[in-house]
VEXMI-811442 format. One record per residue (C-alpha): residue number from 1; x, y, z; residue in one letter. Coordinates in pm, 1 decimal, decimal comma. Example, Ala and Ser with C-alpha at 12.3 -4.5 7.8 and 13.67 -1.06 7.14 Angstrom:
% residues 2
{1 {1230,0 -450,0 780,0} "A"},
{2 {1367,0 -106,0 714,0} "S"},
% end
This chain:
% residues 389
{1 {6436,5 9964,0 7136,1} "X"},
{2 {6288,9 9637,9 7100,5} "X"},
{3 {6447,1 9322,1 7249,5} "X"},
{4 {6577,1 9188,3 6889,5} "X"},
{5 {6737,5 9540,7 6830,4} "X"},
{6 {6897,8 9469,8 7197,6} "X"},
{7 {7016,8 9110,5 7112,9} "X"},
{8 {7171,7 9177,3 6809,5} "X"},
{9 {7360,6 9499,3 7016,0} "X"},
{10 {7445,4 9259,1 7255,2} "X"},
{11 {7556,3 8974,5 7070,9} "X"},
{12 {7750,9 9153,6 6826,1} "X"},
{13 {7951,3 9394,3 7126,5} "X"},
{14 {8048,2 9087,8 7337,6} "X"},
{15 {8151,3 8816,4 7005,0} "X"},
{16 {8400,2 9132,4 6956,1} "X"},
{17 {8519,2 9167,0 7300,6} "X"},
{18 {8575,4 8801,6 7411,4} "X"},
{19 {8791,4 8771,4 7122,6} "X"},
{20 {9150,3 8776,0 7285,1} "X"},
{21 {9277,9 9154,7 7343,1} "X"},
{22 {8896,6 9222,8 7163,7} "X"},
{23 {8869,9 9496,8 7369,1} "X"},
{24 {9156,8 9628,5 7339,1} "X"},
{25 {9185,6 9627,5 6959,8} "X"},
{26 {8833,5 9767,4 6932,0} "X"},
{27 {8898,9 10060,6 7179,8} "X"},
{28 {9276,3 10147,4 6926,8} "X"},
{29 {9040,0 10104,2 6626,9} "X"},
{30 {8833,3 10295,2 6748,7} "X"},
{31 {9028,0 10571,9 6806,5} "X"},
{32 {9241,1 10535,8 6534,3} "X"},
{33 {8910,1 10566,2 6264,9} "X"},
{34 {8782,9 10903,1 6470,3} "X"},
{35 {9106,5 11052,3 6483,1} "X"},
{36 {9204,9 10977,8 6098,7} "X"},
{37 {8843,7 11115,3 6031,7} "X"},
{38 {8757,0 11358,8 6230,5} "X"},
{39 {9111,2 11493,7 6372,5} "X"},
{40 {8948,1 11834,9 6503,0} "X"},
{41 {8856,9 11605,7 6802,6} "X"},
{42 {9202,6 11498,1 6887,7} "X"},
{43 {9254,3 11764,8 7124,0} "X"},
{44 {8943,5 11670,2 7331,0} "X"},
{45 {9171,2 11339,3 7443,2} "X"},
{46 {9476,9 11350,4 7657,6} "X"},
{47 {9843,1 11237,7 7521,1} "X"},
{48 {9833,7 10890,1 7619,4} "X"},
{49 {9529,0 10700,0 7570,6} "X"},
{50 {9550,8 10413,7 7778,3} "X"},
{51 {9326,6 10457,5 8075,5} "X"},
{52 {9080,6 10623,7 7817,5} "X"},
{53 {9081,7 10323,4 7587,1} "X"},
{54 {8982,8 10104,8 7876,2} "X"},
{55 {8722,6 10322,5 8023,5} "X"},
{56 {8580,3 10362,4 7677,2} "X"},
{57 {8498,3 9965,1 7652,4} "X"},
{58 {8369,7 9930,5 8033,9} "X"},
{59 {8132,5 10238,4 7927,3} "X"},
{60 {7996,4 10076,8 7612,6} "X"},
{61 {7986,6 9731,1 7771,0} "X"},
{62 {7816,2 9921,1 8054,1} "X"},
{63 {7561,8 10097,4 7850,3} "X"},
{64 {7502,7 9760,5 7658,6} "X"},
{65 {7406,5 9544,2 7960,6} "X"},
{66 {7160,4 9788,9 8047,5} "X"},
{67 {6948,0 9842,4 7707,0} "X"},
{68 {6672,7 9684,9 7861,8} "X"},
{69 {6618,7 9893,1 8173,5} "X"},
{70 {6543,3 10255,1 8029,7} "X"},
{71 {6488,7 10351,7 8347,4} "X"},
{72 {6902,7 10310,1 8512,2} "X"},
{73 {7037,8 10407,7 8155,2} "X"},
{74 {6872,2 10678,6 8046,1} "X"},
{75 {6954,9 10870,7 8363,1} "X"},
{76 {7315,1 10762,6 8367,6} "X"},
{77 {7361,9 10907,0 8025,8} "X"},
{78 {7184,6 11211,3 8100,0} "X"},
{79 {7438,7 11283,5 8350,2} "X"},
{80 {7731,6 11197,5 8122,3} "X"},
{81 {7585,8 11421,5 7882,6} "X"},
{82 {7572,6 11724,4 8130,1} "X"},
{83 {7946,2 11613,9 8214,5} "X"},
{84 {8079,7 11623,8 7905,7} "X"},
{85 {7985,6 11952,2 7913,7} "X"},
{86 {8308,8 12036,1 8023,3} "X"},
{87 {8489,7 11896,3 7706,1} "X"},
{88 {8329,5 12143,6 7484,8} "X"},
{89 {8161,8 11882,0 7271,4} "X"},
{90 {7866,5 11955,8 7027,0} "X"},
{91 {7576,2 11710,4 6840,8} "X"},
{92 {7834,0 11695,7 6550,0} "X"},
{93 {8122,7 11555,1 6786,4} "X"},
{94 {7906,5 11274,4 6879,8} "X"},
{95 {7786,2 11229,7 6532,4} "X"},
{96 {8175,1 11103,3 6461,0} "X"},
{97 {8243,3 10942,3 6741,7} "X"},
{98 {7894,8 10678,2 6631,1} "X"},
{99 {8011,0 10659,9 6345,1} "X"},
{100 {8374,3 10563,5 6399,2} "X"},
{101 {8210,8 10327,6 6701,8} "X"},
{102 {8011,8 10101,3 6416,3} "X"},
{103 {8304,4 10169,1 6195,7} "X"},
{104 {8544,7 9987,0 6410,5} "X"},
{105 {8277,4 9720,5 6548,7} "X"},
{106 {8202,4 9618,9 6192,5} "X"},
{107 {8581,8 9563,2 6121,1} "X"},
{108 {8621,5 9354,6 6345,8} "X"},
{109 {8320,7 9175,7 6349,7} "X"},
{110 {8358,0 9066,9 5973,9} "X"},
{111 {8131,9 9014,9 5692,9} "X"},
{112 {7982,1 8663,2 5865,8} "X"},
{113 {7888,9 8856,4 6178,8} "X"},
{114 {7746,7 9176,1 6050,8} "X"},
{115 {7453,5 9216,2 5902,1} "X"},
{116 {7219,4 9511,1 5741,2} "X"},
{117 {7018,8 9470,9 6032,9} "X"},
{118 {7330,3 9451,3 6311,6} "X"},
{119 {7398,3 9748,4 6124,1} "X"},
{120 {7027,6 9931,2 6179,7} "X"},
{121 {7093,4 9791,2 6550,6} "X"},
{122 {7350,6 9995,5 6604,8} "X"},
{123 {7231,4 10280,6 6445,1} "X"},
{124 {6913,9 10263,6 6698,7} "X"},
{125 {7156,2 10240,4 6946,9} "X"},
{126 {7399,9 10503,8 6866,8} "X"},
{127 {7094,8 10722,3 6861,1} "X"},
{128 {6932,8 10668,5 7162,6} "X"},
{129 {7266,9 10714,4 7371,0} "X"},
{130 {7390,6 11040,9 7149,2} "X"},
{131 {7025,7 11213,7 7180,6} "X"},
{132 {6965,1 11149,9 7550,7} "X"},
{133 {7316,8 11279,7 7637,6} "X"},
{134 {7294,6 11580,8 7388,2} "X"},
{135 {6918,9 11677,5 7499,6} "X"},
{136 {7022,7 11658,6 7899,6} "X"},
{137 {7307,7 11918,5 7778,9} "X"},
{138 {7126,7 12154,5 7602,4} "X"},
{139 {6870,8 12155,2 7916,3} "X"},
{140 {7126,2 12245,7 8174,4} "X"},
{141 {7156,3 12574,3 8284,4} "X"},
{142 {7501,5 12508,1 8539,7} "X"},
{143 {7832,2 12564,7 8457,2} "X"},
{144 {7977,4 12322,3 8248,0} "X"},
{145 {8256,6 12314,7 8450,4} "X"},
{146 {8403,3 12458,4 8803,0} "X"},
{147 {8684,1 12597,0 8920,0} "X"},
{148 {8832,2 12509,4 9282,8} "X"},
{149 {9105,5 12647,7 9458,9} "X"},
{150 {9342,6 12411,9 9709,7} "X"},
{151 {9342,5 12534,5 10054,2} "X"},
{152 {9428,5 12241,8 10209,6} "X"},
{153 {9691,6 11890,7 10082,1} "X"},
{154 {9729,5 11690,6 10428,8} "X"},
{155 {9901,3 11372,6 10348,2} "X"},
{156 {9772,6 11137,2 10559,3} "X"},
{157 {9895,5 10805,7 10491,5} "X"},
{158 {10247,0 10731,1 10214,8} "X"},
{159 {9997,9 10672,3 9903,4} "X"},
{160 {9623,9 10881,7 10035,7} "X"},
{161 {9579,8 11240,5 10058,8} "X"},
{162 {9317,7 11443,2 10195,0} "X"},
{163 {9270,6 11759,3 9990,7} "X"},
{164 {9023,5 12031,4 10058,7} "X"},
{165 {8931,8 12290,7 9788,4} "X"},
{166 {8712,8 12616,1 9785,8} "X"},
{167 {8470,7 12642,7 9462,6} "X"},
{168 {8416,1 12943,3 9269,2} "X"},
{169 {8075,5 12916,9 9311,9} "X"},
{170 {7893,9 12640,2 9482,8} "X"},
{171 {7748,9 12247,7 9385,3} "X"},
{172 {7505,7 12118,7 9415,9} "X"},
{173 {7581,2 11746,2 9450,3} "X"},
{174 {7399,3 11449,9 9607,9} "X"},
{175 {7563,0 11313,9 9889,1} "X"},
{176 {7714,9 10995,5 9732,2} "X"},
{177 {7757,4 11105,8 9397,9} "X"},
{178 {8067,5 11122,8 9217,3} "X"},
{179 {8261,4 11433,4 8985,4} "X"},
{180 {8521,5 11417,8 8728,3} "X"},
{181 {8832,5 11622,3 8846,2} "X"},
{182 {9136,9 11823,2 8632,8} "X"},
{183 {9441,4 11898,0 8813,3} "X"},
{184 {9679,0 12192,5 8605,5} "X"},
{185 {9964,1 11956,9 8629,2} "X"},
{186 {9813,0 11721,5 8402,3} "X"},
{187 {9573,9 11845,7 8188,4} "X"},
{188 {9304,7 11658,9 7987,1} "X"},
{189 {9354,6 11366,4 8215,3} "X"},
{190 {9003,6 11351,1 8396,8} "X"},
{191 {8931,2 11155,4 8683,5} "X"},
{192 {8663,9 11082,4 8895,0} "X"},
{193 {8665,1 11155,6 9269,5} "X"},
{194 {8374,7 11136,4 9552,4} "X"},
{195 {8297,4 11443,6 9773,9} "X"},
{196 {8326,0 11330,8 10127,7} "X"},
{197 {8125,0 11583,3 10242,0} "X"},
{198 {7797,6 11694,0 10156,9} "X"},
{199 {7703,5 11985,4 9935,6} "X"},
{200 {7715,7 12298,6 10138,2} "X"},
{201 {7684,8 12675,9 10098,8} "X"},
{202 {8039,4 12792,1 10163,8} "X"},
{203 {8127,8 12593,3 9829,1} "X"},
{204 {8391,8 12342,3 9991,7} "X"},
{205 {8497,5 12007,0 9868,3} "X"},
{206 {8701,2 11761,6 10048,9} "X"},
{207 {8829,4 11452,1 9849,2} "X"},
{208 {9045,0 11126,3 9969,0} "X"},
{209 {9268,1 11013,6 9696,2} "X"},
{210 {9486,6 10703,6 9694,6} "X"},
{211 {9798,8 10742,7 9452,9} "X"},
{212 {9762,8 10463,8 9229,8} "X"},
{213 {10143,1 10316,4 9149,8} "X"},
{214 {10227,7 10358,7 8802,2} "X"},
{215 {9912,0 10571,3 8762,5} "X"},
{216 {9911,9 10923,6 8560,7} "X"},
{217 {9686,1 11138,6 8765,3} "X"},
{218 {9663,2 11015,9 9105,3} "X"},
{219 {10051,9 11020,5 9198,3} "X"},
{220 {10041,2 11403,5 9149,2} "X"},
{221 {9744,4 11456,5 9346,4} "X"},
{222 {9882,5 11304,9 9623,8} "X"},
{223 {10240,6 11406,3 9638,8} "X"},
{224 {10290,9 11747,3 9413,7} "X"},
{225 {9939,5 11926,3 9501,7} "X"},
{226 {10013,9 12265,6 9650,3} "X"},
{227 {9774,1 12497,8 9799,0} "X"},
{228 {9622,6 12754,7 9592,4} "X"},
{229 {9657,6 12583,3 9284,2} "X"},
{230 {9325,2 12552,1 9101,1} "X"},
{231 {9163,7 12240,1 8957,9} "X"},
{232 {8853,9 12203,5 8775,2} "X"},
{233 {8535,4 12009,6 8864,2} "X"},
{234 {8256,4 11875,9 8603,0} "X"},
{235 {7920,4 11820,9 8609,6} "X"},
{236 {7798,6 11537,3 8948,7} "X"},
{237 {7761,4 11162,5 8860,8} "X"},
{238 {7640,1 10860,4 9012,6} "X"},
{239 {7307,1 10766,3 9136,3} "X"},
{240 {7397,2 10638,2 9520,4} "X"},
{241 {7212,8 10804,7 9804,3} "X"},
{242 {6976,9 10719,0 10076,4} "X"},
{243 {6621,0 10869,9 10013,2} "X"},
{244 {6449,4 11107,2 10286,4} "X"},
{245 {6176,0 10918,3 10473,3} "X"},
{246 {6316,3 10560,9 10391,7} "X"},
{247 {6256,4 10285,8 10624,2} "X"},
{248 {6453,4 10072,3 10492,7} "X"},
{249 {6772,4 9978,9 10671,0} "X"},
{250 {7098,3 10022,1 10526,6} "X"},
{251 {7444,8 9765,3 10448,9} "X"},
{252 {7729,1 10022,0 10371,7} "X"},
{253 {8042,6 9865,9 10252,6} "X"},
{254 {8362,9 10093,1 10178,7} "X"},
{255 {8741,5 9975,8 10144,9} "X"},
{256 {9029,0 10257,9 10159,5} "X"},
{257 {8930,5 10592,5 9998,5} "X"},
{258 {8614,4 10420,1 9877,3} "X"},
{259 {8496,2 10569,3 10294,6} "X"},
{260 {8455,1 10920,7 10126,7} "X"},
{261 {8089,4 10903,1 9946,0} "X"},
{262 {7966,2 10676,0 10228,6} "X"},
{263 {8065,6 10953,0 10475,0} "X"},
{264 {7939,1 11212,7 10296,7} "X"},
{265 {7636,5 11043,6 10293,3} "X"},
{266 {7591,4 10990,6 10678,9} "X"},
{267 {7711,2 11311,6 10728,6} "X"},
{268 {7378,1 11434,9 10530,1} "X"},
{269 {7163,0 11168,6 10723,3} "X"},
{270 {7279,7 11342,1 11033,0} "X"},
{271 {7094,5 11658,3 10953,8} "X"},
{272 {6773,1 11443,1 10911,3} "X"},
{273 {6498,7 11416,2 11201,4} "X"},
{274 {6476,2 10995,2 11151,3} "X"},
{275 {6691,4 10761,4 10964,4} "X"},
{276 {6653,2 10382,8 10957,4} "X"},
{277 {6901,0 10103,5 11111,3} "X"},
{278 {7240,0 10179,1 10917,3} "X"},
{279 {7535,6 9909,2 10944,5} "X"},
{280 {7908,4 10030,3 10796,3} "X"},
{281 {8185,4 9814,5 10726,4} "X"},
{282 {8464,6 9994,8 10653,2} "X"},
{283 {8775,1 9806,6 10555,7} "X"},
{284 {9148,2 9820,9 10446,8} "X"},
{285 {9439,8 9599,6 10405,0} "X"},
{286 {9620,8 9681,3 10705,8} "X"},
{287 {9517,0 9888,2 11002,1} "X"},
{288 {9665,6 10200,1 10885,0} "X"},
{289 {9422,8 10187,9 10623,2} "X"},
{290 {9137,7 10294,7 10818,3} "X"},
{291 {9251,4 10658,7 10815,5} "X"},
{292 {8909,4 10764,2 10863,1} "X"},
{293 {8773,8 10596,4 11201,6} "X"},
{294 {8827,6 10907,5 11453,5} "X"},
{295 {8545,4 11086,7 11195,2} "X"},
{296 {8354,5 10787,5 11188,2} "X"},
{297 {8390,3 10720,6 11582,1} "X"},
{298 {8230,0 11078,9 11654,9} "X"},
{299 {7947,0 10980,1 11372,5} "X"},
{300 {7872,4 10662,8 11576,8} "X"},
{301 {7873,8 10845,9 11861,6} "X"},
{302 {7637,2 11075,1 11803,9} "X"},
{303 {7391,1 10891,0 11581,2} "X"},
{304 {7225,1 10552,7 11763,3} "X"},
{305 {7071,1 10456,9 11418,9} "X"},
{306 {7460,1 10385,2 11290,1} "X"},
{307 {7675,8 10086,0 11348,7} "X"},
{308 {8054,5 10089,6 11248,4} "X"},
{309 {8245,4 9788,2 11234,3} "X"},
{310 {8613,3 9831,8 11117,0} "X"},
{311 {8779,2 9526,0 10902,9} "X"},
{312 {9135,9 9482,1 10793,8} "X"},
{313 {9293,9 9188,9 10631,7} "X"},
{314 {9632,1 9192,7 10861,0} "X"},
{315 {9638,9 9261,8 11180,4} "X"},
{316 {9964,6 9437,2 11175,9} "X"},
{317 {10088,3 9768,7 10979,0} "X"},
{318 {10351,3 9736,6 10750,1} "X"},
{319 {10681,8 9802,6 10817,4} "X"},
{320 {10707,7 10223,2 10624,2} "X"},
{321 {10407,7 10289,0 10818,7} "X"},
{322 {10510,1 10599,5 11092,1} "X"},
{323 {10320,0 10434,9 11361,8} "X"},
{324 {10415,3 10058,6 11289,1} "X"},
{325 {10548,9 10012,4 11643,6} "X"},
{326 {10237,2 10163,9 11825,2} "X"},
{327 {9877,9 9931,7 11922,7} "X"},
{328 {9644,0 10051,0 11745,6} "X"},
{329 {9375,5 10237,3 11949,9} "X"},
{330 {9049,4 10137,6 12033,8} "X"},
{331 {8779,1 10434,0 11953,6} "X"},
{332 {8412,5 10475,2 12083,8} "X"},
{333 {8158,1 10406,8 11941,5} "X"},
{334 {8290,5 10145,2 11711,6} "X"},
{335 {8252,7 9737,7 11696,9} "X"},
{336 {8528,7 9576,3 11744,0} "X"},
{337 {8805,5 9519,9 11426,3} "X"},
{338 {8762,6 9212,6 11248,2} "X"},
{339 {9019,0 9052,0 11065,4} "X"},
{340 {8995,2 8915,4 10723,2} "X"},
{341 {8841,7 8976,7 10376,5} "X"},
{342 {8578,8 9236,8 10400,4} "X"},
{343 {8364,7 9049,1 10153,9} "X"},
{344 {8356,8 8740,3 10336,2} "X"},
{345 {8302,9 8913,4 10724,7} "X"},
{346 {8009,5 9063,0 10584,5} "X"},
{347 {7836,9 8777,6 10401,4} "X"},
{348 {7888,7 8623,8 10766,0} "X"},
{349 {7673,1 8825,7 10967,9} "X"},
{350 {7384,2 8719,8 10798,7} "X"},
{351 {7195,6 8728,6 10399,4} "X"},
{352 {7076,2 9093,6 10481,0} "X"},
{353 {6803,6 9069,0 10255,7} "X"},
{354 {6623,0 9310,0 10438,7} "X"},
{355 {6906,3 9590,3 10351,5} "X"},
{356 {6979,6 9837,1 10034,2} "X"},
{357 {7313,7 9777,4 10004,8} "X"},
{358 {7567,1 10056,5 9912,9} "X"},
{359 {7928,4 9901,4 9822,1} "X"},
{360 {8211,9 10085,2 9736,3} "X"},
{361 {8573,7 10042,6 9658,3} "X"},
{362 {8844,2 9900,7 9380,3} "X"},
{363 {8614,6 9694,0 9100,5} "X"},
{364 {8725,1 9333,8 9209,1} "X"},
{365 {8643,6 9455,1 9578,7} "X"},
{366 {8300,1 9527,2 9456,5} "X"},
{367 {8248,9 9224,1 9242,6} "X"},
{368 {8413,3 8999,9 9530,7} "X"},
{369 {8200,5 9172,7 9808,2} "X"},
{370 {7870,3 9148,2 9574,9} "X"},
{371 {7896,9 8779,7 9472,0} "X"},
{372 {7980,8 8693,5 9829,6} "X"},
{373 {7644,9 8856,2 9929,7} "X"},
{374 {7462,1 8754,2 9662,8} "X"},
{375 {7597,2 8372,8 9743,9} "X"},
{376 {7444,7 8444,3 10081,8} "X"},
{377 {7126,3 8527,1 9993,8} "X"},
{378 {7113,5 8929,5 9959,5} "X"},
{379 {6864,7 9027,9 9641,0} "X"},
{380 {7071,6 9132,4 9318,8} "X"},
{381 {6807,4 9440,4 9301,2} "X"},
{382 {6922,8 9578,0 9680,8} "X"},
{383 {7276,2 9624,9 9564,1} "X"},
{384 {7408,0 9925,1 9416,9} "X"},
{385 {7746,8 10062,5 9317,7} "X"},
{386 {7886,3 10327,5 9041,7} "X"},
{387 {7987,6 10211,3 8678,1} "X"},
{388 {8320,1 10017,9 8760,3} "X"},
{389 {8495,6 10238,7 8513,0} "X"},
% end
């Protein structure tokens, strides 16, 4: 596409979406026009919308920001195409949902906004996205989907589980990378979870998950997950990893469950004969949070190249925690806790413009932590993180 076709994309997506509730009205339009016209497809989308609607706009808006760097799109859509896979979903399915796209876009842009060539825009667009995500489909020769049975639900904290599950056949997955996940209990409801292991023979998954309150998935993962239950996997996602042979040094930041693709990919680093300089903050609201330090202790431990500093906001557990009465104990190989806003520690300890930066979490604790380091000097281009959808 050529920058004009771009700009008119561009303009015409955000005038929509900065209208107030834009997004939200374009995301029920949306799905009101493909379901009215195309109702075969209703049964691809769960019962309640709402997460779906919002993850919808965040993709587009997603996808739009990036029309001018081929290079990060057209991968990321390749691997959405191989994910959706798992849906069942032909060239004629995303034919309709294009169409009802520019449908709803143009209703709510109005006759002053769009144009015949908005219109052609779009179409280009549409296009580009629906071919690159059909032709990475038809070229994949895994299953479009896995099946993995539970053989282990700890509980380890009131809200985060850990949950272990055997595959029917293995994954291959970069360390780092992400999967969409279907538990039987609510069906059609995908979500994405990080591996915090790396990919590995025997077929085994472990995932963290952090019951979100009020959420529709998460809850039941954490509290009603029973072993031997089966769930099923899709196709791996995301596009963080450390390269073999890399001499550049590292800046990992995780919060809560957002430990689990960092891990995984230190874990995999382990097995490597060099690695460069890596520093981890890993970081929680209250101590308790740091569930994962005894793992991350024996990592430190054993690797000289890795540097773990733990960072909590309070110093103190809250009062349901089990161990709320009990100091918390210091563990080798660790720096010592730091109390405060992870964000803020870690654009303290310097501009690290000598690092690629890895940052996961919640979205504002990846916005937060990126602006702080960007503020302090770190190159936009050295940080990476996963779609915030």
């Amino acid at each position: 596409m050529d920058s004009r076709t771009v700009a008119l994309i561009r303009t015409t997506f955000k005038a929509v979406a900065a209208e107030d509730g834009g997004s939200e009205k374009l995301a029920r339009s949306f799905y009101a026009i493909l379901f009215t016209q195309y109702p075969q497809v209703r049964d691809f989308f769960p019962a309640a919308l709402d997460a779906q609607r919002d993850r919808l706009v965040k993709a587009i808006a997603y996808c739009v920001d990036r029309l001018e760097d081929p290079d990060r799109l057209l991968p990321f859509l390749a691997q959405l195409g191989r994910d959706h896979r798992k849906y069942g979903v032909v060239a004629e399915h995303y034919a309709a949902v294009g169409q009802s796209l520019k449908s709803a876009l143009e209703a709510y842009a109005g006759t002053e906004l769009w144009t015949d060539e908005i219109s052609r825009a779009w179409d280009e667009g549409i296009t580009v996205i629906a071919e690159t995500m059909i032709t990475a489909a038809d070229q994949e020769t895994t299953p479009p989907v896995w099946t993995g049975t539970v053989i282990e639900h700890r509980e380890v904290l009131r809200n985060l589980a850990i949950v272990r599950l055997a595959l029917d056949q293995p994954i291959q997955y970069a360390a780092g990378q992400y999967m969409s996940v279907q538990i039987p209990s609510r069906p059609r409801m995908w979500r994405y979870l990080s591996p915090a292991i790396p990919a590995n023979a025997a077929g085994e998954l472990e995932f963290h998950i952090r019951g979100v309150t009020g959420g529709w998935v998460s809850p039941a993962m954490v509290g009603h997950t029973r072993v031997g239950e089966q769930w099923l996997i899709g196709s791996p996602l995301g596009g963080l990893g450390v390269p073999r042979n890399t001499r550049r040094k590292m800046l990992m930041v995780g919060c809560g469950t957002g430990i689990a693709p960092l891990r995984a990919q230190l874990m995999a680093m382990t097995a490597r004969r060099s690695n460069p300089k890596v520093d981890l903050f890993v970081g929680g609201h209250y101590p308790c949070d740091l569930y994962d330090l005894d793992v991350l202790s024996q990592l430190a431990c054993a690797n000289k190249w890795l540097t773990v500093t733990p960072v909590t906001e309070s110093d103190e557990n809250p009062w349901w925690h089990f161990d709320s009465t009990e100091e918390p104990i210091d563990l080798p190989g660790l720096q010592p806790r730091q109390i405060g806003q992870i964000g803020k520690i870690v654009a303290g300890h310097g501009n690290w413009d000598d690092r690629d930066v890895q940052i996961v979490g919640s979205p504002s604790m990846v916005q937060t932590t990126k602006f702080r380091l960007m503020a302090a000097g770190t190159p936009t281009g050295n940080i990476r993180h996963d779609p915030l959808f």
